[in-house]
FIKOLZA-1660 file (N, C-alpha, C; in steps of 0.1 Angstrom, whole numbers, plus 5000, padded with zeros to 4 digits):
% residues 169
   i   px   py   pz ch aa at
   1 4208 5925 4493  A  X  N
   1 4203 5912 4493  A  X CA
   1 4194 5909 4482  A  X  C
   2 4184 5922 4480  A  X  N
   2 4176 5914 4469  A  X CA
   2 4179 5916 4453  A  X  C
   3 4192 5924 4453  A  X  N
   3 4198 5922 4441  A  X CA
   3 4204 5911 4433  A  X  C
   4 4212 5904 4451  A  X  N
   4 4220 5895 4447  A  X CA
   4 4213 5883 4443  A  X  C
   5 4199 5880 4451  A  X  N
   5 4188 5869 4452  A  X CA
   5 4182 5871 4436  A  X  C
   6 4181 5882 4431  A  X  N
   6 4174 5883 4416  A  X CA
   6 4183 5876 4405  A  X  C
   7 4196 5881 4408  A  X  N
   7 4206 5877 4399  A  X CA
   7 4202 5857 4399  A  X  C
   8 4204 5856 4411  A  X  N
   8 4201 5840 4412  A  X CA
   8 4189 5837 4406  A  X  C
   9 4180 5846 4410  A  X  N
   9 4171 5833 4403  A  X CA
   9 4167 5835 4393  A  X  C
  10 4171 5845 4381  A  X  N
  10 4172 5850 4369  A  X CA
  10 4184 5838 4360  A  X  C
  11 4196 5835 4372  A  X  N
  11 4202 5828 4364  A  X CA
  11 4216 5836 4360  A  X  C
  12 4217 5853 4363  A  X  N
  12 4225 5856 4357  A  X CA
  12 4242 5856 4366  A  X  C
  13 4243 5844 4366  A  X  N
  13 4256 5836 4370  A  X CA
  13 4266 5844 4369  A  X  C
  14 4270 5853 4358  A  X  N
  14 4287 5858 4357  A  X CA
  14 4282 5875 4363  A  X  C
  15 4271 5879 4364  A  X  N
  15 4268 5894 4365  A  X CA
  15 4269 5887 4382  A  X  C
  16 4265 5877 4390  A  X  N
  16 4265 5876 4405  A  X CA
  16 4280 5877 4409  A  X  C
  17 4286 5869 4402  A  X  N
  17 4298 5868 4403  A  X CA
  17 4308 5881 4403  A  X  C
  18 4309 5886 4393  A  X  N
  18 4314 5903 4393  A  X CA
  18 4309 5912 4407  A  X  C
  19 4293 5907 4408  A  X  N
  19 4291 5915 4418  A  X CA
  19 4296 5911 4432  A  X  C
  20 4296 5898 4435  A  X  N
  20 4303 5895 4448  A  X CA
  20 4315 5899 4453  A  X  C
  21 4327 5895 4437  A  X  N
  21 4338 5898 4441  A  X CA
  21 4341 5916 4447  A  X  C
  22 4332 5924 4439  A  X  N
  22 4333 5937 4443  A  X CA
  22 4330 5945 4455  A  X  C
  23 4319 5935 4460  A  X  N
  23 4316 5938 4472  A  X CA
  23 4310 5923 4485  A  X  C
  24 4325 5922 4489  A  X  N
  24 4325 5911 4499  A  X CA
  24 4317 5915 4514  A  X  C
  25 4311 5927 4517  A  X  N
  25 4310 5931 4530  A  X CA
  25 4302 5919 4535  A  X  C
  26 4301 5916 4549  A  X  N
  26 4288 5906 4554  A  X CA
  26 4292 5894 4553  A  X  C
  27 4298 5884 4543  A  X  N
  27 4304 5874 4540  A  X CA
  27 4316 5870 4551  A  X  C
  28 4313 5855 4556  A  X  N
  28 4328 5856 4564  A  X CA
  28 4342 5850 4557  A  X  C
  29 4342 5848 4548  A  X  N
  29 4353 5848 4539  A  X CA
  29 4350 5853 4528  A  X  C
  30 4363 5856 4518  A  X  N
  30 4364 5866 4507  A  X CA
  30 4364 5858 4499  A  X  C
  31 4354 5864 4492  A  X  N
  31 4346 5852 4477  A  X CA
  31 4363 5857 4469  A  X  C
  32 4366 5844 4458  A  X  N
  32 4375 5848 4451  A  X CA
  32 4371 5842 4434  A  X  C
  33 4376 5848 4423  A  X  N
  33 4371 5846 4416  A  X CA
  33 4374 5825 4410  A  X  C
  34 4379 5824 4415  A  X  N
  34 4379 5808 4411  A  X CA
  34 4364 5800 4416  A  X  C
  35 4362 5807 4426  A  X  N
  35 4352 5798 4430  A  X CA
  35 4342 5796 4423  A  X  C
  36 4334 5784 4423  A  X  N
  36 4319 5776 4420  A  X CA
  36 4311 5785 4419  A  X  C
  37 4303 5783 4413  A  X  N
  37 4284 5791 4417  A  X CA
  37 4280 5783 4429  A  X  C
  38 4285 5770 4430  A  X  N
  38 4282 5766 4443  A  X CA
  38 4289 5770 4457  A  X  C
  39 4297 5774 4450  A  X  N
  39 4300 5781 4466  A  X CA
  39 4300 5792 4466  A  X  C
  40 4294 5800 4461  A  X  N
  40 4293 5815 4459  A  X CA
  40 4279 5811 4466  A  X  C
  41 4268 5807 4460  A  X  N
  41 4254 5805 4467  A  X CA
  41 4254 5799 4480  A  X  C
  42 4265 5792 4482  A  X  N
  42 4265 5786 4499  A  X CA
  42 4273 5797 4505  A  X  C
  43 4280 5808 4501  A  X  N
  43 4280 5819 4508  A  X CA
  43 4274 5828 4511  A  X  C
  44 4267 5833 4499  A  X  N
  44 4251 5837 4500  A  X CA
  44 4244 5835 4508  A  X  C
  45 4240 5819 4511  A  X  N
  45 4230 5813 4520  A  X CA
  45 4233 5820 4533  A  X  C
  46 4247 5817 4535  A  X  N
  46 4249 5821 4545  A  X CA
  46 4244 5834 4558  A  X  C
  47 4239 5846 4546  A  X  N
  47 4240 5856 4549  A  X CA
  47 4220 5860 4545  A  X  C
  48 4217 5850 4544  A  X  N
  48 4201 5850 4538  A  X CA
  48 4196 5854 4527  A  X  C
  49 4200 5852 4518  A  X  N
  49 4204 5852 4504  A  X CA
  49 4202 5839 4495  A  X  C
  50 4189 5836 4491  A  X  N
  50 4188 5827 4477  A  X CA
  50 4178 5829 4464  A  X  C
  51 4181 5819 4455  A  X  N
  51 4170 5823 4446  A  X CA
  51 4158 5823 4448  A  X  C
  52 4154 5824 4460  A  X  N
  52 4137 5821 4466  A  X CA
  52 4136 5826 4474  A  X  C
  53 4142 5828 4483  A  X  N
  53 4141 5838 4494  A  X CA
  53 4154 5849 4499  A  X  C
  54 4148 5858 4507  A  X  N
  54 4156 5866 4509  A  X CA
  54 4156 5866 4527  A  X  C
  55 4163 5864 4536  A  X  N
  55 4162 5862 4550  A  X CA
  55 4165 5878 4559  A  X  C
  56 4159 5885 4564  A  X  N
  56 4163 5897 4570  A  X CA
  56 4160 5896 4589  A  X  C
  57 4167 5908 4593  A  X  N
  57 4166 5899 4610  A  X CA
  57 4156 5911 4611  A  X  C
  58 4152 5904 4624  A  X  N
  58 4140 5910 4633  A  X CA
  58 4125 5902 4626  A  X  C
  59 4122 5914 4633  A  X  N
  59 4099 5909 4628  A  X CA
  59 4099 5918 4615  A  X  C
  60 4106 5925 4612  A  X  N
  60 4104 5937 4600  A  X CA
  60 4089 5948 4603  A  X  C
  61 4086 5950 4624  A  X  N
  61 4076 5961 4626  A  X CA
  61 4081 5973 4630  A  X  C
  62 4100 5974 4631  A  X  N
  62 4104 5984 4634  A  X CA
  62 4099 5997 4622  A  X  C
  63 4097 6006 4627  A  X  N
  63 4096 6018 4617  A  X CA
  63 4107 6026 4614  A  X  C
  64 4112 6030 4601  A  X  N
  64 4121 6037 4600  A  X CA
  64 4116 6050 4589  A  X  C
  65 4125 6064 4590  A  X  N
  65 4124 6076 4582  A  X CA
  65 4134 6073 4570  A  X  C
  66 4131 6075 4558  A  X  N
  66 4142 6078 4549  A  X CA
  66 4139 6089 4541  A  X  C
  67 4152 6098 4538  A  X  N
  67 4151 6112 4533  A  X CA
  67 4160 6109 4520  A  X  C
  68 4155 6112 4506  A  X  N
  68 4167 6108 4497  A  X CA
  68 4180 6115 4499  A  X  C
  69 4192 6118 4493  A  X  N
  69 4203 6124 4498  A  X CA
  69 4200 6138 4486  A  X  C
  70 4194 6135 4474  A  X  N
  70 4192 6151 4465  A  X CA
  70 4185 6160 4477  A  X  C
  71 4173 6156 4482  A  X  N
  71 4164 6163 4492  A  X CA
  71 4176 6170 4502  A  X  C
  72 4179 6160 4507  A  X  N
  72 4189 6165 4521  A  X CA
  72 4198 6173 4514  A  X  C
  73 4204 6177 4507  A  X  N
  73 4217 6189 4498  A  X CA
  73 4203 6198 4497  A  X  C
  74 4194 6199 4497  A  X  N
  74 4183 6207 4481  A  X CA
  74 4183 6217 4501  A  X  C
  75 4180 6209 4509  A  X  N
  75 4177 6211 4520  A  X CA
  75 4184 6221 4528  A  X  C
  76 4198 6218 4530  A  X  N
  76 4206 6227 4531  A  X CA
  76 4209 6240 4527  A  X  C
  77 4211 6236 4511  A  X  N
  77 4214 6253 4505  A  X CA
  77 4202 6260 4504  A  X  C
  78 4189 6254 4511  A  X  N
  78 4175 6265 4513  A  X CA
  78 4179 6270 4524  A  X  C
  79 4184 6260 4535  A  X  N
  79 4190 6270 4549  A  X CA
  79 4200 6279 4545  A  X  C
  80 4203 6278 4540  A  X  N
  80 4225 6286 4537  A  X CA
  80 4220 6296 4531  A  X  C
  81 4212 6296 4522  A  X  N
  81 4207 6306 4512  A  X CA
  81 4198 6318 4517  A  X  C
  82 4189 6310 4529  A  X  N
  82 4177 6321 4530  A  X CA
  82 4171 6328 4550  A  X  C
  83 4183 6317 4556  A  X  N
  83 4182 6316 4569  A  X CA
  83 4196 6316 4575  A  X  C
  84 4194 6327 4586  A  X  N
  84 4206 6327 4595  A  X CA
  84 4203 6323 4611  A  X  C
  85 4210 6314 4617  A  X  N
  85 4210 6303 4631  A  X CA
  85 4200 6308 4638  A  X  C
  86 4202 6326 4640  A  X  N
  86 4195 6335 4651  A  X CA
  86 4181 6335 4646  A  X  C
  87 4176 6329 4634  A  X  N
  87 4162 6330 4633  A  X CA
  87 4153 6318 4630  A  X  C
  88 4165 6309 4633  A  X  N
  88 4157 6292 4630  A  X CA
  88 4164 6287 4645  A  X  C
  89 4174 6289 4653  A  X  N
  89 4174 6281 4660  A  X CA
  89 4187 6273 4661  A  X  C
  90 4195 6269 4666  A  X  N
  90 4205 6260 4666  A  X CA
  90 4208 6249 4659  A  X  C
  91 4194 6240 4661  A  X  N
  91 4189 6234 4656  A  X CA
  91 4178 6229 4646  A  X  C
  92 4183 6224 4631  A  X  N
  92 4170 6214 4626  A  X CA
  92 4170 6205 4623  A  X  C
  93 4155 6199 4623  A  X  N
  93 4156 6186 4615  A  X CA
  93 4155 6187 4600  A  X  C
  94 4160 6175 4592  A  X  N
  94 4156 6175 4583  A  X CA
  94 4152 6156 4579  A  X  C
  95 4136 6160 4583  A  X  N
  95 4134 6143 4575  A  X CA
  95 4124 6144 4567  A  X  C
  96 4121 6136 4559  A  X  N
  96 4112 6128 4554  A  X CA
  96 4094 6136 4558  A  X  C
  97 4093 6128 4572  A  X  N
  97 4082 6138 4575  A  X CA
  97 4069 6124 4579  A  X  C
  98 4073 6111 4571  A  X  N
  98 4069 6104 4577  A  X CA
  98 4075 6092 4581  A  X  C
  99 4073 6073 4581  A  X  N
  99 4081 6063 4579  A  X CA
  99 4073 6056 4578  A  X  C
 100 4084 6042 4570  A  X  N
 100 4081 6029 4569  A  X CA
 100 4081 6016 4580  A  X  C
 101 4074 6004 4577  A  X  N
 101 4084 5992 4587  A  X CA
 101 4094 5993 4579  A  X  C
 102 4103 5982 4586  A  X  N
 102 4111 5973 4579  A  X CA
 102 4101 5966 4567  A  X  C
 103 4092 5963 4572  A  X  N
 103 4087 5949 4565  A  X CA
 103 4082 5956 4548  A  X  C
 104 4075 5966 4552  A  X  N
 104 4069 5979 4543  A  X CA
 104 4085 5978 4531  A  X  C
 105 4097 5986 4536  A  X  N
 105 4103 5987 4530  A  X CA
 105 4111 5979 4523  A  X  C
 106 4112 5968 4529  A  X  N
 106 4113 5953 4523  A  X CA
 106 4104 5952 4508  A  X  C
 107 4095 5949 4513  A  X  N
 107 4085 5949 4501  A  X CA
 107 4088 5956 4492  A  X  C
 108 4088 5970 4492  A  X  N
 108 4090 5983 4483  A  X CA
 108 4099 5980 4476  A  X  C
 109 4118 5977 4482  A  X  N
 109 4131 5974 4477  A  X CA
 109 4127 5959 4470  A  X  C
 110 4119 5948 4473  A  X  N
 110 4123 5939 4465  A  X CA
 110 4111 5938 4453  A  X  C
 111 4105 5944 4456  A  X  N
 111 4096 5948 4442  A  X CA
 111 4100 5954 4428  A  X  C
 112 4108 5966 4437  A  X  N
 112 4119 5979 4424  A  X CA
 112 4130 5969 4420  A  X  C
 113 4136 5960 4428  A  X  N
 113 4147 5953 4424  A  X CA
 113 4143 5937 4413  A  X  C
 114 4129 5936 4413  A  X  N
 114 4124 5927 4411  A  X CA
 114 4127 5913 4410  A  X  C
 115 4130 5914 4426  A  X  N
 115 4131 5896 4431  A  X CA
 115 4118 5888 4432  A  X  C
 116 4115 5881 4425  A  X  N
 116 4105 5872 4426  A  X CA
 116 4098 5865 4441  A  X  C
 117 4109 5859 4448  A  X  N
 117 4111 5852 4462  A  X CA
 117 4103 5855 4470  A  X  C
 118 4105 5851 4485  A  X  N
 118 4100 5852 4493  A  X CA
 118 4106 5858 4502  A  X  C
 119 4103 5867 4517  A  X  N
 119 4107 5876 4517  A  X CA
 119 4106 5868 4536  A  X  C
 120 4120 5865 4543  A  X  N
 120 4113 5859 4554  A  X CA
 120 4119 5870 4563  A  X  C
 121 4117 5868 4581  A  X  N
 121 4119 5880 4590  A  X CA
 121 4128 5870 4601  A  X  C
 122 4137 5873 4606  A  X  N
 122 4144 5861 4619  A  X CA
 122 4139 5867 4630  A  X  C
 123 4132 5866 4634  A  X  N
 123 4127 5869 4650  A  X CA
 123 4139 5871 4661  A  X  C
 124 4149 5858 4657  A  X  N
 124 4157 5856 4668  A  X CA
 124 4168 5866 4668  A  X  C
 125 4169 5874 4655  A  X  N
 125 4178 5883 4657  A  X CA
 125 4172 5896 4663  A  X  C
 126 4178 5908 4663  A  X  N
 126 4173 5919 4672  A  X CA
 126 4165 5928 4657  A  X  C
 127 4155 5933 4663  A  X  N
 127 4149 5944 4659  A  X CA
 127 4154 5958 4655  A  X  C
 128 4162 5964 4664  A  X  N
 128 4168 5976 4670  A  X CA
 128 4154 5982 4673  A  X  C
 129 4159 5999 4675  A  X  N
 129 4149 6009 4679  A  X CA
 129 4137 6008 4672  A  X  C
 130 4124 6006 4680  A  X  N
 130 4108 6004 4674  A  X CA
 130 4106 6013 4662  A  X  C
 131 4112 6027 4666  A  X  N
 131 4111 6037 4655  A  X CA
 131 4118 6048 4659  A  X  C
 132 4120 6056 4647  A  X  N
 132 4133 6068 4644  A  X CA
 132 4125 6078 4637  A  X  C
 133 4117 6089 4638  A  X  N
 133 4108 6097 4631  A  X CA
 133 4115 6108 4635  A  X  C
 134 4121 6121 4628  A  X  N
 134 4125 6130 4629  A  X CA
 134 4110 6138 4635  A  X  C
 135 4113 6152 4638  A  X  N
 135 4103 6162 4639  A  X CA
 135 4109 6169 4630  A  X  C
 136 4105 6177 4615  A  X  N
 136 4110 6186 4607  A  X CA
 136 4101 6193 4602  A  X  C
 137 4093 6198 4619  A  X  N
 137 4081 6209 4614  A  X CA
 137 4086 6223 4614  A  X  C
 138 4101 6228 4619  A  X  N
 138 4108 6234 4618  A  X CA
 138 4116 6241 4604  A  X  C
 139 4120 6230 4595  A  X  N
 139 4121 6238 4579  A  X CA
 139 4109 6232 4575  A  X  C
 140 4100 6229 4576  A  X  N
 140 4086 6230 4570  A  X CA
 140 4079 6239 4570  A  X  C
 141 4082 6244 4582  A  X  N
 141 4069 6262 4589  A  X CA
 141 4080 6267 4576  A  X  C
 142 4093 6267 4575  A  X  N
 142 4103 6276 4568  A  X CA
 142 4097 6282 4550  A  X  C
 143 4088 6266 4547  A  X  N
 143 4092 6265 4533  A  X CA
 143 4092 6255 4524  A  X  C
 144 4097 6244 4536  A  X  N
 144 4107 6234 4527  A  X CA
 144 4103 6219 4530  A  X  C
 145 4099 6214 4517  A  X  N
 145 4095 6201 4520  A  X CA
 145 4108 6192 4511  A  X  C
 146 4105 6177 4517  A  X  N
 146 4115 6166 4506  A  X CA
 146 4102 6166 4493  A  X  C
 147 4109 6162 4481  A  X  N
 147 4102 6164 4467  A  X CA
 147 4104 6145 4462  A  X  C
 148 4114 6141 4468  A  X  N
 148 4114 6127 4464  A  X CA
 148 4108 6115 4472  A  X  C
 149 4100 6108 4469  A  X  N
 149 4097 6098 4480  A  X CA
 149 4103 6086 4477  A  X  C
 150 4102 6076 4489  A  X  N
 150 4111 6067 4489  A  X CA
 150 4107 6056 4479  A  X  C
 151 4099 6057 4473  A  X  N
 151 4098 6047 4464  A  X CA
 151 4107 6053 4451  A  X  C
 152 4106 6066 4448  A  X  N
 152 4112 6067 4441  A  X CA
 152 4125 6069 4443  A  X  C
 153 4132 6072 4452  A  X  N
 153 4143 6070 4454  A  X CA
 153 4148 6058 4455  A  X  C
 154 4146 6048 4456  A  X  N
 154 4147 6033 4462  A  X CA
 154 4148 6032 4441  A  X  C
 155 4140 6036 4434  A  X  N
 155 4141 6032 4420  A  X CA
 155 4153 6036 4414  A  X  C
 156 4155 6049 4418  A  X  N
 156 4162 6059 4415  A  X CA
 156 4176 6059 4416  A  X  C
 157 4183 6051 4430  A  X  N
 157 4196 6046 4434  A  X CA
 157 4197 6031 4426  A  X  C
 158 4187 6025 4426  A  X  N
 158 4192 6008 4420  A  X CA
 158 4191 6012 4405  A  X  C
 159 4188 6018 4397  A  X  N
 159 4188 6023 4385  A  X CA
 159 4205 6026 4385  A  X  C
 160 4207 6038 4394  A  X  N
 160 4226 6044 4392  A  X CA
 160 4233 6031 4395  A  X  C
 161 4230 6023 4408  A  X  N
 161 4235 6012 4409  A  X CA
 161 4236 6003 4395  A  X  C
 162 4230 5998 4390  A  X  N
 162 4231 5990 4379  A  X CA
 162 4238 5997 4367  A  X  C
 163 4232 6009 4367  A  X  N
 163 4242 6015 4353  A  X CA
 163 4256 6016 4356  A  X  C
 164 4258 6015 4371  A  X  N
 164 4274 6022 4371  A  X CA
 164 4282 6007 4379  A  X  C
 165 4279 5995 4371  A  X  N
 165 4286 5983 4376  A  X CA
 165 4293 5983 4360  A  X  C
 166 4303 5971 4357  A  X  N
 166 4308 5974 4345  A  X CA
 166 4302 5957 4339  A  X  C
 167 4293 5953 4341  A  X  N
 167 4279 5942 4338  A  X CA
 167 4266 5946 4338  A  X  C
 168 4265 5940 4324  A  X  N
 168 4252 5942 4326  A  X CA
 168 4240 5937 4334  A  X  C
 169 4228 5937 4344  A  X  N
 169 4221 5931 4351  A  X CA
 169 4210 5922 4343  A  X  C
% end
């Protein structure tokens, strides 16, 4: 959302456009390339999406964990490599170690993405679960921490994201 909302209020009209038609998910009809900027943005609206604001549901005080996906692989072949089940357990976690709100990570993603706008919360939609925090004091006693944090990851994926559209942003 806060890609699409930058493009807008940057102006860059034919890079939104490429990007819509590529990826319709969330929209209830399939943007087609004939259409308007005006009805591309009234599809957008639709979905809380403009050049000023960006609309997301709930209050944005749920908490959530994010673990980059390099960490989680790096994570694995430290278990595969140096631990067998019978001495760690059946089970592990592997997170992060701490978390964000919604509202927190909101902020974070539309700052790296650099949408200008405003950033609102719909109350009237659902929240989900208050919070999701793994316990991963289990490969930690082991060894093994995540090395990426979510800001930088959050830089780190919209960076590949952009280089690997065939427009430029």
């Amino acid at each position: 959302k806060f890609h699409l909302a930058r493009l807008l209020s940057v102006k860059k009209f034919e890079a939104l456009r490429e990007d819509v038609l590529k990826r319709s998910i969330g929209f209830q009809s399939k943007i087609e390339r004939s259409w308007t900027l005006a009805q591309i943005e009234d599809t957008l609206s639709s979905i809380g999406v403009s050049a000023e604001k960006v609309t997301l549901w709930g209050t944005g005080s749920p908490f959530r964990e994010f673990l980059y996906v390099d960490d989680l692989a790096e994570s694995c072949v430290f278990l595969v490599e140096k631990y067998d089940a019978k001495d760690i357990g059946e089970f592990v976690n592997i997170g992060f170690g701490s978390d964000v709100t919604i509202k927190e990570l909101a902020d974070l993603a539309s700052s790296i993405v650099g949408f200008p706008g405003t950033i609102l919360f719909d109350s009237s939609k659902p929240d989900g679960t208050p919070r999701k925090l793994l316990d991963s004091g289990r490969i930690n006693n082991l060894g093994w921490k995540p090395r990426i944090s979510l800001k930088e990851g959050i830089k780190l994926e919209y960076e590949w994201y952009v280089a690997n559209n065939h427009h430029r942003q």
